[in-house]
N, C-alpha and C positions, 0 to 999 in steps of 0.2 A: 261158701254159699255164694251164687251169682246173685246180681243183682235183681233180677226176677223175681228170684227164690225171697231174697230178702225184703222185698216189697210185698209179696204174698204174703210173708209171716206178721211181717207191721200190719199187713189189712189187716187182719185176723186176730191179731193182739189189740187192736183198737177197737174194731167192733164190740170183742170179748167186754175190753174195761167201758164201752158205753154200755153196754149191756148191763154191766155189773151196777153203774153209776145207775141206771132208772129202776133197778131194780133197788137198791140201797135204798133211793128216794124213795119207793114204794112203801118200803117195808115200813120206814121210818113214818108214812104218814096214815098208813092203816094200821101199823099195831099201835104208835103210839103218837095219834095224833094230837092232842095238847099239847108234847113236847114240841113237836116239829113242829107246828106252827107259831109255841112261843121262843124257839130259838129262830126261825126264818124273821124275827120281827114285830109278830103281830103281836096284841094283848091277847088273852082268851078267846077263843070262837067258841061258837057255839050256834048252834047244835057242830057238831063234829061230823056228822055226814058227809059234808061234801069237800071235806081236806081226807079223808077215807074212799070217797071216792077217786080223788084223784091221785091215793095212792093205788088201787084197784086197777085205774088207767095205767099207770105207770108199767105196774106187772104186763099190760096186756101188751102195751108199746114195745119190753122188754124183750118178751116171749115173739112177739112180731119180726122185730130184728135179728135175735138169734136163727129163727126159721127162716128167715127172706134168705139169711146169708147162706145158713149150712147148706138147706137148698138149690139156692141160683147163684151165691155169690154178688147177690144184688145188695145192695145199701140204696134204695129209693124210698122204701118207706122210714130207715134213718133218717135221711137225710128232707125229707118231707117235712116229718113228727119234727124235727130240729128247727127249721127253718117255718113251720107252723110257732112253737113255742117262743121264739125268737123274738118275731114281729108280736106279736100276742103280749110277750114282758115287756122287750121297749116302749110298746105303747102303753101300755100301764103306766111304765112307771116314767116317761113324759107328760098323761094326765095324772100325775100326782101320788102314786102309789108309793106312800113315804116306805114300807119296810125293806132294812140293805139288803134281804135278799133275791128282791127281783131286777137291780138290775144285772147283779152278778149273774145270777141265775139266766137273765137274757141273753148276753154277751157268753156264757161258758156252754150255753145249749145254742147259738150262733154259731160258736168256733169248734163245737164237737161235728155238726153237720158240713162247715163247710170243710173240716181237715178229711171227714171221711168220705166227701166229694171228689177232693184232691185224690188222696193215697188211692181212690176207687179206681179214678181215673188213670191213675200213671200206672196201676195195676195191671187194668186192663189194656192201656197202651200197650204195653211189653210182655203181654202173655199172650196177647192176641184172641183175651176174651172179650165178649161183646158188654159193650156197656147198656145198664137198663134204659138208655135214652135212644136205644140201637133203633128201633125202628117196628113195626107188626109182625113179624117173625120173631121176635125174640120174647119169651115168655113175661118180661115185663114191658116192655117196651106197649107203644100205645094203638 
């Protein structure tokens, strides 16, 4: 396998397991979100709505990223949605949001957008495909 080939396959094995990681997270906070929320930390919520909701989010993010990639090969809304939830946890849980799984959660949704920034990049370096930052010809680009 060239090195190309072998950068291609890591994009693609990385996307897959983030894919898989929001979706995980999804399932866990709409089927059964009193768990999920009393293992992330918190006491009891309630009403459960809206940790159901943002497992609902999750799927949609999930489903987002799969199509972005199989389609364009792009990781922009990955790496967005990442780097959205990022700054969004760290600052939580700088104003105080005692439970341990936000800032873990910040920092592991930090390092998943910015790794699939990287591997995107040196991807498309050496294949010679355009990156979504390419420019108004390129179907993501701006």
């Amino acid at each position: 396998m060239t090195g190309r080939a072998a950068r291609a396959r890591l994009e693609r094995w990385l996307v897959a397991l983030i894919v898989a990681h929001s979706a995980a997270v999804g399932a866990m906070l709409l089927f059964d979100a009193g768990w999920a929320t009393r293992f992330a930390g918190w006491p009891a919520v309630h009403p459960l709505f809206f940790p159901r909701q943002a497992g609902a989010f999750h799927f949609v993010v999930a489903f987002a990223y799969a199509y972005e990639y199989a389609r364009l090969r792009g990781v922009t809304i990955l790496v967005f949605t990442k780097s959205v939830a990022f700054v969004f946890l760290v600052s939580a849980w700088v104003l105080g949001e005692g439970a341990w799984s936000v800032p873990l959660s910040g920092l592991s949704d930090g390092l998943m957008g910015l790794t699939a920034l990287v591997v995107h990049r040196l991807t498309a370096r050496t294949t010679g495909a355009p990156v979504p930052s390419a420019g108004p010809n390129h179907p993501t680009g701006s």
